[in-house]
N, C-alpha and C positions, 0 to 999 in steps of 0.2 A: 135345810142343809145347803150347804157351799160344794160345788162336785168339779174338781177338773176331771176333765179325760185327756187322755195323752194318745194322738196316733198319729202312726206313720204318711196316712196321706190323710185329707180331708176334700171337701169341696173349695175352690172348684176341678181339685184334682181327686175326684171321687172313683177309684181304680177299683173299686172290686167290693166284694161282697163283706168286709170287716168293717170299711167308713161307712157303709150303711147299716148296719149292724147298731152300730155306734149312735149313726143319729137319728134312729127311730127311737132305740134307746133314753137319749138326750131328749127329744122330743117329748116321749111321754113323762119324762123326772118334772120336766117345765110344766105341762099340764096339772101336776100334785104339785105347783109351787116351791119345786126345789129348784135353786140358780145353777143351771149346767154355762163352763166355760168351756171350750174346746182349745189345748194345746199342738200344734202341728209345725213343723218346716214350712219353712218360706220357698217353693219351690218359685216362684215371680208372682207374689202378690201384693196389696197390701198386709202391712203390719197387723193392725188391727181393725176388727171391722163387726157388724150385726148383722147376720146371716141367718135368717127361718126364726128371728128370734133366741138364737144363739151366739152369742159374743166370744169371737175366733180369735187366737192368738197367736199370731206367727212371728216363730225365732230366727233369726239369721241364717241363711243357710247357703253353702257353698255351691250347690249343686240345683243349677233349676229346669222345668220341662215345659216343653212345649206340647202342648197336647196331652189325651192321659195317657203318655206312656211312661209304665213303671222302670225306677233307673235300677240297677243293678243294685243285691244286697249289698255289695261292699260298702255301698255308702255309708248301710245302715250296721256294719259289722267292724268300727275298726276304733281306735283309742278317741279319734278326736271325734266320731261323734258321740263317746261314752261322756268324754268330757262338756260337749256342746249342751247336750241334752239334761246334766245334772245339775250344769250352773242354771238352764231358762227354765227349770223345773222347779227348783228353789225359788228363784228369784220371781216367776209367776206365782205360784204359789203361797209365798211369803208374801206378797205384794197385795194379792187377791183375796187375802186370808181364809183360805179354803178348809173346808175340813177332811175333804174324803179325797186322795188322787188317786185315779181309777186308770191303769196304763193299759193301752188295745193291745197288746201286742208285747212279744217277747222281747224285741230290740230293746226300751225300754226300761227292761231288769234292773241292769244296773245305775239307772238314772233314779230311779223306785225305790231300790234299795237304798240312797244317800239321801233322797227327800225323807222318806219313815226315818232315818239316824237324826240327824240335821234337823226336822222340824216337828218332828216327833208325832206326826199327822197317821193316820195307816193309810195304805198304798194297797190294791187290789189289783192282781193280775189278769186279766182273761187270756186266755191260752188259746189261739182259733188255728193254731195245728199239731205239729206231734216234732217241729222242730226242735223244740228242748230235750225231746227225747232220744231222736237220730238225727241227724240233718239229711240225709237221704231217706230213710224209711219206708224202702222197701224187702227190710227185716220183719214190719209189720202187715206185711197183707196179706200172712199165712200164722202170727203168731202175735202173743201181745208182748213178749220181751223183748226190750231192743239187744242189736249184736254187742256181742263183744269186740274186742280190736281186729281182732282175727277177723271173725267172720264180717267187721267191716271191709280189711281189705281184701277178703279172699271172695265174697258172695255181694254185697250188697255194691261196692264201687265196678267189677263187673257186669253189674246188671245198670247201673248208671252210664257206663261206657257203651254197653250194647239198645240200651233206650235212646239213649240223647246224644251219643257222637256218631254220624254219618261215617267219617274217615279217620280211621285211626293208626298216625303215623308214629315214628319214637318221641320225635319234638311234641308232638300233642299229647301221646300215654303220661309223658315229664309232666307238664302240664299241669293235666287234669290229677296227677298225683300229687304235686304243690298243693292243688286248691282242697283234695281231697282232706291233708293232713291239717291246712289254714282252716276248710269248715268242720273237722273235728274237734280241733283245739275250740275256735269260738262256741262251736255246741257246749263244748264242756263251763265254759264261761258264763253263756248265758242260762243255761241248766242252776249254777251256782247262786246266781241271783235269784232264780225264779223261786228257787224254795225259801229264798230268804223274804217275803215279802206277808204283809197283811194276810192275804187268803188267794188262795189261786183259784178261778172260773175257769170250770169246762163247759163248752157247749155242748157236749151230749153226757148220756148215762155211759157211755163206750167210749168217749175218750176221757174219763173219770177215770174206768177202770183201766188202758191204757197208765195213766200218770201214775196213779196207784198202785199196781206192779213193778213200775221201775224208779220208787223212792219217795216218790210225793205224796206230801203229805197237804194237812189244810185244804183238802179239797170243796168247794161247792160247783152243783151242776148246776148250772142258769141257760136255759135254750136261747140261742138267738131272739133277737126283737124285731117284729113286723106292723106295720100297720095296715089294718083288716079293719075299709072304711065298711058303711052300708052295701052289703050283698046288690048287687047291678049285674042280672043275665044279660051275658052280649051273644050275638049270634056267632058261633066259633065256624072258623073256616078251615076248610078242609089240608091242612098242617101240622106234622107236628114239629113239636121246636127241640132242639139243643144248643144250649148256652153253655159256653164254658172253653177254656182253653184247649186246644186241639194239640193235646200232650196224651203220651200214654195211659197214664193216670188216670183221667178222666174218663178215657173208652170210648176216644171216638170210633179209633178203627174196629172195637169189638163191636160199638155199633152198627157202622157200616158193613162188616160181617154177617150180621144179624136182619141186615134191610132186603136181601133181594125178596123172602118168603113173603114178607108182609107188603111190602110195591109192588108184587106180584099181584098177589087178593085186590089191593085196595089202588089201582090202576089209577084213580081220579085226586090221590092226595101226593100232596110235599112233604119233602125234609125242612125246614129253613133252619140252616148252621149260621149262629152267631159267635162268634170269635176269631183268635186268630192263632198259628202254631207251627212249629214245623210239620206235621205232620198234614198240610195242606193240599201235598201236591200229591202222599200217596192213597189219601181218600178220594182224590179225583178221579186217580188213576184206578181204583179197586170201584168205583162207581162207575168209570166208562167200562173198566172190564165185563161188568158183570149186568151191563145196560140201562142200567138206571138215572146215569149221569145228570138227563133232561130234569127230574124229578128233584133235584137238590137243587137248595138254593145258598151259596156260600155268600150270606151276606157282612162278612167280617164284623169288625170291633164296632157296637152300639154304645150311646150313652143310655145312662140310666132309665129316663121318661120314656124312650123308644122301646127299651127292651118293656118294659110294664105294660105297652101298649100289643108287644108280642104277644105276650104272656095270656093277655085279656081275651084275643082274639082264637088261640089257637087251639087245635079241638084234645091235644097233649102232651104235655110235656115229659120230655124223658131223659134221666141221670143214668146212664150207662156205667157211672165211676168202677174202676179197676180198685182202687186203692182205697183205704180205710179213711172214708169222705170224716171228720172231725165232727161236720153236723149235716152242710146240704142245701146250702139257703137258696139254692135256683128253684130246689121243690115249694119249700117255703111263699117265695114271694109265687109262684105260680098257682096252687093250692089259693092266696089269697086274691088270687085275680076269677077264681071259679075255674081253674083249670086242672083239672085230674094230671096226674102223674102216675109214670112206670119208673123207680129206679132198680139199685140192682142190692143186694144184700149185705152191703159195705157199711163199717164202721155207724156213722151213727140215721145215714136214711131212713132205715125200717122205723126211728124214734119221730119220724117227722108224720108217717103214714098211720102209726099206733094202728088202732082197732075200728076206727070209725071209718073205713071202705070209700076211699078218696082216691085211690091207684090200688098200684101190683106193684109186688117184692120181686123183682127176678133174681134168680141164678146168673151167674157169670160166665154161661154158657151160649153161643146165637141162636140154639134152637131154643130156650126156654126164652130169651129175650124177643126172639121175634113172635111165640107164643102170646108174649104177656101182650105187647104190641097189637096184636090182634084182636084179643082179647078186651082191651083195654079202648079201644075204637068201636068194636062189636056196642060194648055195654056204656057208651059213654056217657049216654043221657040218665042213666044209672048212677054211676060216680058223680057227675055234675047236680045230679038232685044231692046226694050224698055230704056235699061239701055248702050247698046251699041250707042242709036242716042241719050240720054241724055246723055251719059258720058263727054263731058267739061259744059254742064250745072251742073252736080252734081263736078265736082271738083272745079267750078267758087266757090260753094255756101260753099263746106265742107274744101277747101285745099286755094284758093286762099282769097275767099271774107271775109274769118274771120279772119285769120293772118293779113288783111288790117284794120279790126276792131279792133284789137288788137294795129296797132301800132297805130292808130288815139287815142285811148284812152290812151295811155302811153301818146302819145305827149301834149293830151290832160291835163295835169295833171302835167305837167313839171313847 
């Protein structure tokens, strides 16, 4: 088979945890002798080109970066790039004579939607959040139905206001109320396409049922993709790591909340925080409070290779997430590096830890968190055997047995 994928960013603007996703994915399709193309924005690259043995193809695009920093959704939320994306999607497509286009991401939709009319191909969606569902969604981190209008403006754009805006004056409440109704309407837009397509991908069994309570149908669940080479014990030093954006979300501050107990016990270890966030200066601040300051290390935004080398070395890793995580993949590549993990009881994590005793589930509490934390250090050469006599069962489940899902449902659909 012929297989485009369509994403938002690619290498060498590799932002986040979906373009790799994507090209572990693409990777093992080329292994079973299927042609993966990769479609993505020209954010200042070459046109076209051979990358890891994948042939990239990038479309004109108005908006380009320096560095990997992600540009704001509007780029990716407004007529002319519905239009952009539908004509270099055809016209790739038709060109490359593809059989299966596979879009990463919701933007997408309606691009998706006109190539399956237009070339009569089928179109698969992977879903890797719950934006079609809410575009704020924190209506779900207590339930699986998203709000209704109401309870978007009365509960969940309040709690957007008191997360994410510092100072709130009338010229800003105006504002963030424009943008509030502009990302309802597009939710509702891209919501409309999404059901229209081939098959929809969820990366967990939990964000399945998510989609499937609020109208979606054609669901298949396919776990993210990793590659999980030959098991390689590294000596782990005494750190444990979080990766991820330092937004509420995530949990960092509930993390930090949770650190004095266990920096207390374990005098001779680190934090090292990789990312970056507003919420920067008040984890300093809650870490100088509370004396541990010396013990973190804020080593900001990594690329890729660097973080994998964290991963390898650190003695664990910890997903603190607030919010209904869609699947988890910082556990993921960690777990494959030999490194045990604590996250917390959100959306689709527990799916990553299943039953074979590779970390701890915590509660969304500091004392159960800094519990497991303990715990979890206590017993680590325990976990780390753990993950070393599971490891071809976790590459059957994360590398091997879902790219086999993947190609059954292209074929399927042919």
């Amino acid at each position: 088979m012929k297989i485009a994928m369509a994403t938002e960013y690619f290498w060498p603007h590799d932002l986040g945890g979906s373009e790799w996703s994507t090209y572990y994915l693409a990777k093992e399709l080329t292994k079973q002798r299927h042609k993966v193309i990769i479609i993505t924005p020209n954010y200042g690259s070459k046109s076209n080109e051979i990358w890891s043995k994948l042939e990239v193809f990038r479309f004109p695009f108005f908006k380009k970066i320096k560095g990997n920093i992600a540009i704001s959704p509007f780029w990716h939320t407004n007529i002319i790039w519905i239009i952009l994306t539908t004509f270099y999607l055809i016209k790739v497509c038709r060109q490359q004579k593809v059989d299966v286009l596979h879009i990463q991401g919701k933007y997408y939709s309606p691009a998706g939607f006109f190539v399956k009319i237009i070339l009569g191909i089928p179109v698969i969606l992977t879903a890797r959040d719950f934006q079609i569902v809410c575009n704020y969604g924190f209506c779900l981190w207590n339930k699986n139905k998203a709000c209704n209008l109401r309870e978007y403006f009365s509960k969940d754009f309040p709690q957007y206001l008191n997360n994410y805006v510092n100072k709130i004056t009338p010229w800003i409440f105006l504002i963030n109320v424009i943008f509030a109704i502009r990302a309802r309407l597009i939710r509702n837009v891209y919501k409309f396409f999404a059901k229209r397509q081939s098959a929809i991908v969820c990366i967990s069994k939990f964000q399945g049922k998510i989609l499937k309570e609020n109208g979606f149908s054609n669901i298949k669940v396919i776990y993210n993709s990793m590659e999980f080479k030959s098991y390689r014990k590294v000596k782990k030093q005494n750190y444990i790591l979080f990766a991820g954006r330092l937004t509420p979300g995530k949990g960092s501050q509930f993390l930090f909340e949770a650190l004095p107990a266990f920096l207390k016990k374990f005098t001779n270890f680190k934090i090292i925080v990789v990312g970056e966030g507003f919420l920067k200066k008040k984890l300093k601040k809650i870490a100088q409070e509370s004396g541990f300051l010396s013990q973190i290390n804020f080593l900001g935004k990594t690329d890729h290779k660097n973080l994998m080398k964290f991963f390898s070395r650190a003695s664990l890793t910890i997903i603190p997430s607030l919010w209904q995580e869609p699947f988890g993949r910082v556990a993921l590549e960690s777990i494959s590096y030999g490194t045990p993990v604590v996250v917390t009881n959100r959306g689709g994590l527990p799916e990553i830890i299943g039953k074979l005793k590779i970390g701890l589930v915590s509660d969304t509490n500091p004392q159960n968190l800094s519990s497991n934390l303990i715990e979890a250090i206590e017993r680590n050469n325990y976990f780390q055997t753990n993950i070393q006599k599971n490891f071809s069962k976790l590459k059957q489940k994360f590398q091997i047995e879902n790219t086999q899902k993947y190609i059954n449902l292209y074929k399927s659909l042919l």
